[in-house]
VOGU-3710 file (C-alpha; in Angstrom, 3 decimals, decimal comma):
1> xxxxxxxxxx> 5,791/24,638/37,217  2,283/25,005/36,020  3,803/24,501/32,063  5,082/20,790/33,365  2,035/19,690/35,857  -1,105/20,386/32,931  0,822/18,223/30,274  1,465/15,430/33,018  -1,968/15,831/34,267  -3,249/15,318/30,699
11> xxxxxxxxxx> -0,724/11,912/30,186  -1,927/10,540/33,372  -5,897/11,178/32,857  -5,310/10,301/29,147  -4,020/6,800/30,050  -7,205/6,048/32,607  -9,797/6,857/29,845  -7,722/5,149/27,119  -8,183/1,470/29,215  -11,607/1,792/30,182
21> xxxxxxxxxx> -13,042/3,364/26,535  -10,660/0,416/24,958  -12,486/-2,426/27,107  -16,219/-0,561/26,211  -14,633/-0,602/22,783  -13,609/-4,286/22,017  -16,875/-5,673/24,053  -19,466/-3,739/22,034  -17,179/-4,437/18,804  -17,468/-8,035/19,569
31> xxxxxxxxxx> -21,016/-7,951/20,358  -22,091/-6,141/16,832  -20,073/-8,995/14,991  -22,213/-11,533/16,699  -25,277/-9,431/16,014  -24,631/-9,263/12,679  -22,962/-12,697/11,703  -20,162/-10,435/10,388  -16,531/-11,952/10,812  -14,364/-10,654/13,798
41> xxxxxxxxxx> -11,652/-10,653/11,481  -13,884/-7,882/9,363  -14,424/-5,977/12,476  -10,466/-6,075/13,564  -10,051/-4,479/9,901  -12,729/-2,101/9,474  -14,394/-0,817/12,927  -11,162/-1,309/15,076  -8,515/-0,440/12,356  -10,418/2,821/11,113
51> xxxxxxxxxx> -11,540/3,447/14,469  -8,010/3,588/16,074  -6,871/5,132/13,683  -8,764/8,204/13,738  -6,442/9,671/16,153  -3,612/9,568/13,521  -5,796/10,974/11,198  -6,902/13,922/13,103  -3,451/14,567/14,378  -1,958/14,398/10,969
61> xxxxxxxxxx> -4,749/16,585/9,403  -4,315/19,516/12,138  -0,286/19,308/11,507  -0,540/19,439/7,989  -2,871/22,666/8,053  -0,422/24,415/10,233  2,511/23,487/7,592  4,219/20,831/10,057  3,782/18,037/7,787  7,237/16,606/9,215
71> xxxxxxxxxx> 5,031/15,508/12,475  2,545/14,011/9,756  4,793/12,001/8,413  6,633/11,100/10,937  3,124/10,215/12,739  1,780/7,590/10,212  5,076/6,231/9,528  6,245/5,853/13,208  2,639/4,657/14,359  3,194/1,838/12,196
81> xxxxxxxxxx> 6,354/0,970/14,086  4,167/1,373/17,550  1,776/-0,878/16,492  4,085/-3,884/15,166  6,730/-3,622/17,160  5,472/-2,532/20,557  1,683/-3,174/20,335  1,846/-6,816/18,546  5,153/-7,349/21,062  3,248/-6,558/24,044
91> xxxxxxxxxx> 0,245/-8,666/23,248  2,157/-11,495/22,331  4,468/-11,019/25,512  0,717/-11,218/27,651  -0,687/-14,597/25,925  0,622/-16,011/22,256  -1,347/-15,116/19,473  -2,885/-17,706/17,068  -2,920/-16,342/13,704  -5,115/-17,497/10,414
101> xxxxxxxxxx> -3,501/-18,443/7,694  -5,810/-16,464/5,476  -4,885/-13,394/6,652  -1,467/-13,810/5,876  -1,612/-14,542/2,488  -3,696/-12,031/1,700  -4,477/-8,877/4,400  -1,179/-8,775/5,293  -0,080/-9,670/1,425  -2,344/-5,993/0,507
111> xxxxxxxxxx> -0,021/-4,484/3,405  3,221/-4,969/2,008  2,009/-4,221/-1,074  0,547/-0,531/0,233  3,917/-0,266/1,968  5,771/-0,966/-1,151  3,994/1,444/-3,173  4,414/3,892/0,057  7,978/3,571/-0,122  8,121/4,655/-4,052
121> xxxxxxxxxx> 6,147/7,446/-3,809  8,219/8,839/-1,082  11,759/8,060/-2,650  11,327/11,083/-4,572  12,059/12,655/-1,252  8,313/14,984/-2,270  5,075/14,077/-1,049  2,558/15,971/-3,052  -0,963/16,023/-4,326  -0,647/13,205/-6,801
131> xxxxxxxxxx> 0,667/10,909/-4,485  -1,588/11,689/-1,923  -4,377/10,401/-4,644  -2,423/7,291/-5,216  -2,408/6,484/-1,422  -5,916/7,364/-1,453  -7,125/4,884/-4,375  -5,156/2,562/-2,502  -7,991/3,246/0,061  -10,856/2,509/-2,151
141> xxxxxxxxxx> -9,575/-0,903/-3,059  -8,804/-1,758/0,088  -12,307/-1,349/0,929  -14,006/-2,690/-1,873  -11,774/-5,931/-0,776  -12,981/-5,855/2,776  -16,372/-5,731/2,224  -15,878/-8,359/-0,955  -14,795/-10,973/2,026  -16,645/-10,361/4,271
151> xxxxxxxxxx> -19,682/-11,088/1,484  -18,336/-14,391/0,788  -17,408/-15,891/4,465  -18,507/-18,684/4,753  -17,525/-19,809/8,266  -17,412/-17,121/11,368  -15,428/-17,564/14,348  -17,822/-16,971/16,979  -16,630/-19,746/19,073  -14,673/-17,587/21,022
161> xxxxxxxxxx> -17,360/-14,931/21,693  -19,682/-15,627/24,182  -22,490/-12,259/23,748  -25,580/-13,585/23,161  -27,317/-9,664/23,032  -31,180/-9,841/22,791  -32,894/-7,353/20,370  -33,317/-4,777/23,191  -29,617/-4,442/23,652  -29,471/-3,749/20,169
171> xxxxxxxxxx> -29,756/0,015/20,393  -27,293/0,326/23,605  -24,637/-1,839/22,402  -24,479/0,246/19,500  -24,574/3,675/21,537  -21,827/1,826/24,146  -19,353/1,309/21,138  -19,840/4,800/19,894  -19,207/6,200/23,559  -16,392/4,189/23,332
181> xxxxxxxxxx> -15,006/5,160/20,355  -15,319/9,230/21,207  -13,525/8,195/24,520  -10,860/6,320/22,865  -9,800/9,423/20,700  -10,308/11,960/22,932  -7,976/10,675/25,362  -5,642/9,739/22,762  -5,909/13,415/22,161  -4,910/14,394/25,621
191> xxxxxxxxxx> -1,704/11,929/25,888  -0,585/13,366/22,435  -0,928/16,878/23,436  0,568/16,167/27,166  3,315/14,732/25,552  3,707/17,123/22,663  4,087/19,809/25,371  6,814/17,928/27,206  8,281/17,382/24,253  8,449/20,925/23,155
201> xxxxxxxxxx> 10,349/22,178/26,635  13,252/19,816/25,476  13,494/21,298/21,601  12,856/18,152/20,249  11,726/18,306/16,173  8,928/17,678/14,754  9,722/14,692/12,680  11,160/13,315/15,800  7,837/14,188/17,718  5,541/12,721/15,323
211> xxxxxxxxxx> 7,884/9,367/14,830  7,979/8,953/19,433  5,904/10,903/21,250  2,750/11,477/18,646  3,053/8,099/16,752  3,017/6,439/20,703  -0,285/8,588/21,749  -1,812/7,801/18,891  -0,719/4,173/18,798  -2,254/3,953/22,713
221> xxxxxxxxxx> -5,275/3,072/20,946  -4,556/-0,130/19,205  -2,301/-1,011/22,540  -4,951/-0,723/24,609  -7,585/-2,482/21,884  -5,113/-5,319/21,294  -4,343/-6,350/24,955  -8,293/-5,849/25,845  -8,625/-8,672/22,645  -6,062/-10,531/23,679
231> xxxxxxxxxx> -6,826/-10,832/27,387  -10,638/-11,654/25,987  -8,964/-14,492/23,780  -10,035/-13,039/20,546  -6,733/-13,008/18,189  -8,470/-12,439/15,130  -8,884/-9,035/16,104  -5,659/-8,222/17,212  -3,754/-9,169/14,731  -7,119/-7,651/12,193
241> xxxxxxxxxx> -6,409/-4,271/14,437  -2,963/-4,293/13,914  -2,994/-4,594/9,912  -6,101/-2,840/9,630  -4,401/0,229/11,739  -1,474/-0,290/9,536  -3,326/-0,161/6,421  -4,857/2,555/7,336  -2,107/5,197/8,418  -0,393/3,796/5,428
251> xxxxxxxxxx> -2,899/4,954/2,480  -5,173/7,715/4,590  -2,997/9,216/7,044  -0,021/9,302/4,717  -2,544/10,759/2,171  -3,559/13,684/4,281  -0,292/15,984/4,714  -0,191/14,973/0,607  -3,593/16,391/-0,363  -3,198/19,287/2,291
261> xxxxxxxxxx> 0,009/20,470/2,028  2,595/19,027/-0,538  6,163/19,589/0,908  9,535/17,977/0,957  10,280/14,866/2,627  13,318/14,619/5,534  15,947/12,354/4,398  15,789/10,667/7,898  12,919/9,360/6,740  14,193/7,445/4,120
271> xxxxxxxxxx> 17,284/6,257/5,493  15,762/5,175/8,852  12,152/4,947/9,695  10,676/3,917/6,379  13,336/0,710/6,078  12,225/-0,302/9,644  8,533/0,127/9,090  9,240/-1,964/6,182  11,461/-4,344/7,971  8,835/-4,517/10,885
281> xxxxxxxxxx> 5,855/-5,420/8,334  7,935/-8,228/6,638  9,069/-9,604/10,509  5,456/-9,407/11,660  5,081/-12,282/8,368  8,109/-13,772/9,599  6,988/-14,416/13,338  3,553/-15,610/12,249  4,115/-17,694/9,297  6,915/-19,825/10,907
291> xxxxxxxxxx> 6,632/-22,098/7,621  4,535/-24,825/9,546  0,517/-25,193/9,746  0,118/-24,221/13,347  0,624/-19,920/12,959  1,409/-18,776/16,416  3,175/-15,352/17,763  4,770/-16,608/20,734  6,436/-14,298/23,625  9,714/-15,015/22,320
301> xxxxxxxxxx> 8,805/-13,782/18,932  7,095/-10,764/21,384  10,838/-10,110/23,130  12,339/-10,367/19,037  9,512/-6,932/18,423  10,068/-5,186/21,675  13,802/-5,676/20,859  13,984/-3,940/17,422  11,184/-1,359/18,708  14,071/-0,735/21,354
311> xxxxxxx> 17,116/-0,681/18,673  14,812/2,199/16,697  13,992/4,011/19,675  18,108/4,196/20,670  18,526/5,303/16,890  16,001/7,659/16,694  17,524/9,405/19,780
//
């Protein structure tokens, strides 16, 4: 009885701290960008996308150690599949999300081309060291990119954030979004190992762990992010979370079990979660691009996500 009530105890709690770090989160977040003139596109990629990502990366570090590098894998790819799918879904489903052009033709252009190179590396059916440095230099450019833009903006979007933080808010804005931040991963930490443990009573695998019940707990972070943006009217960093996030688990978290500890990959993977993680990044184009000036992710194109994150979910089990 005891085995069943901590783990459920541990989901529960996890999901309380998980919507009140992500609000602390995204309001300090959008408060530095205004402090600092600094895009909230920028912030969606860097601070947000690295930051929710951390639980991926921890989780896919500690699995890789312990030689379960199928949960790794199966954590970065199917957190990618969270985060379009059901994340962008959900958020869309809530309020439609207007999406820059500019970030389509070339964030979410460096995406697909991550994923692409993603996809070659693991045909082999090996992830090893080498490739783990290829995902890695990936990295690097990524961020020598990022920081390149953000250099040369020109125009800011602040008309949609309303902090105006005086210089002795400075210092507690910055210690509220760090608070934040170690809230947001800890109790990421609890849902994943709450549902890891329920998990584990049923004999489930570990690629299939990492790719439902790890890739969701660590995916609760973006969620919870994205819908605290959304609600707040600020769509640059959603859709910066999302791609950022993606980006992320793509060339680090990928990287890790790699670099740790080089092993074979499952042929599930190939045949079913890396063709819809790569289906899911060219739909998320698809949705937003609609071929017309006005880029919008309406709730139908919300119920089109949620629908193939439902199709995967009835394959994967």
């Amino acid at each position: 009885m005891l085995d069943i009530l901590l783990p459920i105890i541990a989901l529960l709690s996890g999901f309380v701290l998980l919507i009140w770090s992500a609000d602390e989160f995204t309001e300090n977040g959008a408060k530095i960008a205004n402090i600092f003139k600094i895009s909230p596109l920028i912030i969606g990629l860097i601070i947000f996308g690295f930051g929710t990502s951390a639980p991926e990366m921890l989780v896919s570090a500690l699995a890789a150690i312990e030689g379960n590098t199928g949960l790794s894998i199966g954590n970065a790819i199917g957190s990618n599949i969270f985060n379009i799918a059901l994340v962008l879904g959900i958020s869309a489903i809530i309020s439609p999300i207007e999406v820059q052009g500019d970030i389509l033709k070339k964030e979410w252009l460096f995406l697909m081309i991550v994923t692409l190179c993603a996809g070659l590396l693991l045909w082999d059916y090996r992830l090893d060291f080498r490739d783990g440095m290829i995902l890695l230099s990936l990295l690097v450019l990524f961020f020598a990119y990022t920081f390149k833009q953000a250099k040369n903006k020109t125009h800011h979007e602040f008309d949609e954030l309303e902090h105006c933080v005086s210089k002795s808010q400075v210092k507690k804005t910055w210690v509220m979004l760090v608070v934040g931040l170690v809230v947001l991963v800890s109790s990421a930490k609890l849902v994943v190992w709450g549902g890891v443990e329920v998990a584990k009573i049923f004999n489930v695998s570990d690629l299939v762990i990492g790719l439902s019940v790890v890739a969701l707990g660590t995916s609760l972070p973006e969620l919870a992010v994205s819908i605290a943006s959304v609600l707040k009217k600020q769509h640059a960093m959603v859709v910066g979370n999302i791609i950022g996030s993606n980006l992320f688990n793509t060339i680090a978290v990928l990287a890790i079990p790699g670099l740790i500890h080089p092993s074979d990959v499952p042929i599930e993977v190939i045949s079913r979660d890396y063709p819809t993680m790569l289906l899911l990044t060219v739909l998320l184009f698809v949705v937003a691009y609609k071929f017309n000036k006005k880029h919008v992710i309406n709730r139908v194109d919300g119920l089109v996500l949620i629908g193939v994150f439902g199709l995967y979910m009835w394959q994967l089990f």
